[in-house]
C-alpha positions as CSV (number, residue, x, y, z in Angstrom):
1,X,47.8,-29.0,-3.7
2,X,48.7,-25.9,-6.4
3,X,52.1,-26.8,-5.9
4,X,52.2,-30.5,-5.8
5,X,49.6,-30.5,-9.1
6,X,52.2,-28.5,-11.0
7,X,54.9,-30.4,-10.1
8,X,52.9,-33.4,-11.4
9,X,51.6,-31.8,-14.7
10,X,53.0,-33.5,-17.3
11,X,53.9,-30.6,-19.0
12,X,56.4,-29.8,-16.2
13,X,58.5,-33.3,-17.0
14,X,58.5,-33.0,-20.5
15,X,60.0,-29.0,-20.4
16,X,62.5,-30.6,-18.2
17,X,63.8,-32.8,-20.3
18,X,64.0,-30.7,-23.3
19,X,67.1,-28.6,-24.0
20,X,67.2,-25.2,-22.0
21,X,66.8,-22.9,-24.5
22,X,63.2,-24.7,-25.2
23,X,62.0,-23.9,-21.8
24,X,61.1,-20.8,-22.5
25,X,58.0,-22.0,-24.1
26,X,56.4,-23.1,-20.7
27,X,56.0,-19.1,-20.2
28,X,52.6,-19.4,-21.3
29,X,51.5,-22.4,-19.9
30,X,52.7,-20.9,-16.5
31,X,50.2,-18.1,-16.8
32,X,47.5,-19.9,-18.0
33,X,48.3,-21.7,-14.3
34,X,49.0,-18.8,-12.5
35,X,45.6,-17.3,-13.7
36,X,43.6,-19.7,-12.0
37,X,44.9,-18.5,-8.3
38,X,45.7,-14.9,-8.1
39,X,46.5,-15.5,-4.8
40,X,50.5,-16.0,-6.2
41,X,52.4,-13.6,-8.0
42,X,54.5,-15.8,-9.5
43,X,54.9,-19.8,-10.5
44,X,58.7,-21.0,-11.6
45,X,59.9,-24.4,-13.1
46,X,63.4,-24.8,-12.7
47,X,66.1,-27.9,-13.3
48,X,68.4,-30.8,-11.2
49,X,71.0,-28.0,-11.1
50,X,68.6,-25.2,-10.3
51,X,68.4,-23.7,-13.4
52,X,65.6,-21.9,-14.1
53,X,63.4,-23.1,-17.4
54,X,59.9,-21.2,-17.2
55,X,58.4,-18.3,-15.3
56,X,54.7,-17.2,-15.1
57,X,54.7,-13.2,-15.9
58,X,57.7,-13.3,-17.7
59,X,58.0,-10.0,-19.1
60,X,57.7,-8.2,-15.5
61,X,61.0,-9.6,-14.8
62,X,63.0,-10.7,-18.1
63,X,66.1,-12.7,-17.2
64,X,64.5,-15.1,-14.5
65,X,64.4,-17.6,-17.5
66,X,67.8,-18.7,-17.1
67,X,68.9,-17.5,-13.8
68,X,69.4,-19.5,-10.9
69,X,67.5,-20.2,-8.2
70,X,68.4,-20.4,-4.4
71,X,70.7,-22.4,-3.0
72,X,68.0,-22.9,-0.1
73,X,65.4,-23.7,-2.3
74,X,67.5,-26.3,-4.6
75,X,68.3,-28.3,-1.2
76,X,64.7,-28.2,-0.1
77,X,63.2,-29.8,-2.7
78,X,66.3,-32.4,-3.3
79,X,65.2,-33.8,0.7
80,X,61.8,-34.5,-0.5
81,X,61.1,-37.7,-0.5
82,X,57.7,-38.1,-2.1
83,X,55.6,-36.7,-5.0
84,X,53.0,-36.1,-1.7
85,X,55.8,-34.1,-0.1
86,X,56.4,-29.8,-0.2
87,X,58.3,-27.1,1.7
88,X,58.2,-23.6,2.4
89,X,61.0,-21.5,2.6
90,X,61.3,-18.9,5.6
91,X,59.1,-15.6,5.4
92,X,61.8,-13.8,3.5
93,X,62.7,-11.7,0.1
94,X,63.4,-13.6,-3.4
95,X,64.1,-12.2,-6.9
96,X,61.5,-13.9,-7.4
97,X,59.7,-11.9,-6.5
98,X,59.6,-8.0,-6.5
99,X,56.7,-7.1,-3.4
100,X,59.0,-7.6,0.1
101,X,59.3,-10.9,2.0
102,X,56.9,-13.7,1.8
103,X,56.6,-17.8,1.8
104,X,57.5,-19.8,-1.5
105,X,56.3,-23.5,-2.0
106,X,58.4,-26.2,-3.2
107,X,57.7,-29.6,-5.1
108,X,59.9,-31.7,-6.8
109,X,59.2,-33.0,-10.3
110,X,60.3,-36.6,-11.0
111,X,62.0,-37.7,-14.6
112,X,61.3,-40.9,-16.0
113,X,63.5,-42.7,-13.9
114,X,62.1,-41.8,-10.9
115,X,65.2,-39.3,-9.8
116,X,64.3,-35.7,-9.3
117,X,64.2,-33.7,-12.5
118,X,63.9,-30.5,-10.7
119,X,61.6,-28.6,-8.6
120,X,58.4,-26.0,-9.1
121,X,57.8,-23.0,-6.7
122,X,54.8,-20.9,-6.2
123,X,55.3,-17.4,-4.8
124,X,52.5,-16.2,-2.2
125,X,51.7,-12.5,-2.9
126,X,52.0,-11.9,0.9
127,X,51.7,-8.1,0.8
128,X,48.6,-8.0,-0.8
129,X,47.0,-10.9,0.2
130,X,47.8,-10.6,4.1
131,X,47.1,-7.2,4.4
132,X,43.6,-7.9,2.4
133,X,42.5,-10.3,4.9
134,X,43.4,-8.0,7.7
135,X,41.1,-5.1,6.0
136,X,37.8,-7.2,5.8
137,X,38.8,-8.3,9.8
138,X,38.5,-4.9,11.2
139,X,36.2,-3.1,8.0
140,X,34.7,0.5,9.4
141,X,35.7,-0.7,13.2
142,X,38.1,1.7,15.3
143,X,40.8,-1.3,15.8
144,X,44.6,-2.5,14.1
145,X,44.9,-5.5,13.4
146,X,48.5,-7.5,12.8
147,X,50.0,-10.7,11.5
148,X,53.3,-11.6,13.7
149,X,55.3,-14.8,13.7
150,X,56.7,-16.7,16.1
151,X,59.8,-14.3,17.2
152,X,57.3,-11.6,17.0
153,X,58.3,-9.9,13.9
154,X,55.3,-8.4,12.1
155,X,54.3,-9.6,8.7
156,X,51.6,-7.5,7.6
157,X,49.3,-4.2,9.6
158,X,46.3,-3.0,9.0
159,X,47.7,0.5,10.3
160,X,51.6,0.2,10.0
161,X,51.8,3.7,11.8
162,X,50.0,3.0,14.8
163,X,51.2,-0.7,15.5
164,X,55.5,-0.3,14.9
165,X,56.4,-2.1,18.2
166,X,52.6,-2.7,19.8
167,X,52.6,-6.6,19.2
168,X,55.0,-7.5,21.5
169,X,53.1,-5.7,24.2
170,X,50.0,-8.4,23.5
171,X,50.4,-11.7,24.9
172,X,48.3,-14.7,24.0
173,X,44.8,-14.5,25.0
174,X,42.9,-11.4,26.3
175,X,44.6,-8.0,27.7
176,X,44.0,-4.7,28.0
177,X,46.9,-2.2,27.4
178,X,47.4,1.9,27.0
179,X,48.8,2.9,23.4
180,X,49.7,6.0,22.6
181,X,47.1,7.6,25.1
182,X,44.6,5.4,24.6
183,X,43.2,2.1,25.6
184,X,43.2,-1.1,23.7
185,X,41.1,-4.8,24.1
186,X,43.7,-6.7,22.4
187,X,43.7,-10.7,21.2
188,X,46.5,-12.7,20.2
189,X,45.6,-16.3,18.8
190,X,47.6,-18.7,16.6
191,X,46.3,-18.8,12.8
192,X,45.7,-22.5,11.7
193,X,42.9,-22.2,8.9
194,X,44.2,-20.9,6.3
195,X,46.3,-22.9,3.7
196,X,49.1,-20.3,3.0
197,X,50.3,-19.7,7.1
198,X,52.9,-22.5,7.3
199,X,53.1,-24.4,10.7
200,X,55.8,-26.3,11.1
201,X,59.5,-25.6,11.7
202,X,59.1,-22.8,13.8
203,X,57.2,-20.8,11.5
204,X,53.7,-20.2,13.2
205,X,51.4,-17.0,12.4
206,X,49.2,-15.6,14.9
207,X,46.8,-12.7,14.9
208,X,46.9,-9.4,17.1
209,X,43.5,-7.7,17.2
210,X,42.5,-4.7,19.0
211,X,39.4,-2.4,19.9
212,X,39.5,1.0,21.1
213,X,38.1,1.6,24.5
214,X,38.8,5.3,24.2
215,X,41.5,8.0,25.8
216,X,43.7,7.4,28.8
217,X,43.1,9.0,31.1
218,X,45.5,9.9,34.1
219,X,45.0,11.3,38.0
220,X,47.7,11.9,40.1
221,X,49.2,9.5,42.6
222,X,49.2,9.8,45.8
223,X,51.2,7.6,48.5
224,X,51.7,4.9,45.4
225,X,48.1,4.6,44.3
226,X,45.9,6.5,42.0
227,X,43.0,8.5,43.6
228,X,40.4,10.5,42.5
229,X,40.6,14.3,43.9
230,X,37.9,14.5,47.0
231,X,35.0,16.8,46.6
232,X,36.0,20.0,49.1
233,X,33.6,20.7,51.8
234,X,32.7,23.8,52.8
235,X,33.1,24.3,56.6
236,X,30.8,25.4,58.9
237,X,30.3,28.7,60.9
238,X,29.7,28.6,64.5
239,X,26.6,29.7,65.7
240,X,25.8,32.8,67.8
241,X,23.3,33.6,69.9
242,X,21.7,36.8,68.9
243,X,20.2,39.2,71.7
C-alpha cells in the first residue's frame, strides 16, 4: 500500500513531467514520506527511461539523483499492468541502498495519458528490521533464531556465529538435532504474516527457531548401539566350614 500510495501521489506525476534537473526538488517531499515508515531506508522516483528524479535521504548518497536505476527493476514495473499492481525484486544488494541485500518494491506511476511515466521503489531496511524481529522472538531465552528462504540461504541470525550452516540441518516441522555439542528443539515454519516477506515467485521466508536442551553427551558403542557401562559386581567368596 506504501508503495502503491506513492506511486499514486500526485506529486509523483507532476515531478515526472517536469524537466530533470527540477526533480531534485522531490528530495524533501521523499523524506517527509519516508518519515512516516522507518521501516525503509530509502524511497526513489525515477523516469520511462529509468532515470532517477528524487531520492529520500539524499545527502547519504549524493549522485543517486540522476543515476540510473536497474535494468531489472525498469522491466518490472513496465509489465505491470494496473495502478493495483507491485513487484519485488529478489533478496539481493542495490546502490540503493548501502546495508547488504534486501527486497525493493515497485509501482508504476501513470502520466496523463494513461502510459507509464515511470516507476517508485521503496527499499526494506532488511538488516535492521529482520534481525529486530528475530531479537524480541528469542529475548533472554538460550535459543538462535534464523530467517532462510526457499534455497536455504540465510537472511538474517540472531547469533550469526553459532548458526553458519545449522538451517539446513532443520527440516520443516519439529526435530531435535546435536550442534556443536549440544542439543537443539528446533522449528521450521513458512512466514506469511508479515507484509514485507514476499511470497510469490519462489521467494518464500520461513523461520528456524531453536531451544537448548543442554550438552551432548556421548557413551561408547558397543556391537552398533550405545549402552550405558554396567554397574560391576563384586563376586562372592566361597564359604568354609570352620572347625
Amino acid at each position: 500500500n506504501f508503495c502503491r500510495g506513492g506511486a499514486l501521489a500526485p506529486a509523483s506525476a507532476a515531478a515526472l513531467r517536469a524537466p530533470p534537473d527540477e526533480g531534485a526538488a522531490l528530495n524533501p517531499l521523499l523524506d517527509q514520506l519516508n518519515g512516516l515508515s522507518a521501516v525503509y531506508s530509502r524511497l526513489v522516483v525515477f523516469d520511462a527511461e529509468g532515470r532517477v528524479r528524487g531520492v529520500s535521504h539524499a545527502s547519504d548518497a549524493p549522485g543517486l539523483v540522476g543515476s540510473t536505476v536497474d535494468a531489472e527493476w525498469l522491466s518490472m514495473v513496465r509489465g505491470l499492468k494496473t495502478t493495483q499492481a507491485y513487484a519485488v525484486t529478489p533478496f539481493q544488494d542495490t546502490s540503493m541502498h548501502a546495508h547488504g541485500p534486501t527486497w525493493v518494491y515497485l509501482a508504476a506511476v501513470s502520466g496523463e495519458d494513461g502510459a507509464m511515466a515511470g516507476g517508485v521503489a521503496i527499499v526494506f531496511h532488511a538488516a535492521r528490521e529482520l534481525r529486530t524481529m528475530l531479537d524480541d522472538v528469542i529475548g533472554e531465552r538460550s535459543a538462535f533464531a534464523v530467517f532462510v528462504d526457499v534455497q536455504g540461504q540465510v537472511l538474517a541470525s540472531h547469533q550469526p556465529e553459532l548458526t553458519a550452516g545449522l538451517p539446513r540441518m532443520v527440516q520443516d516441522g519439529l526435530s531435535v538435532i546435536e550442534h556443536a555439542g549440544v542439543h537443539w528443539a528446533c522449528a521450521r515454519v513458512p512466514c506469511g504474516g508479515y507484509r514485507e516477506f514476499p511470497s510469490g515467485q519462489g521467494q518464500g521466508v520461513s523461520a528456524v527457531v531453536g531451544l537448548r536442551l543442554g550438552a551432548a553427551e556421548r557413551v561408547a558403542a558397543v556391537g552398533g548401539l550405545d549402552r550405558q557401562p554396567r554397574p560391576r559386581q563384586r563376586r562372592k567368596s566361597p564359604r568354609r566350614n570352620l572347625p
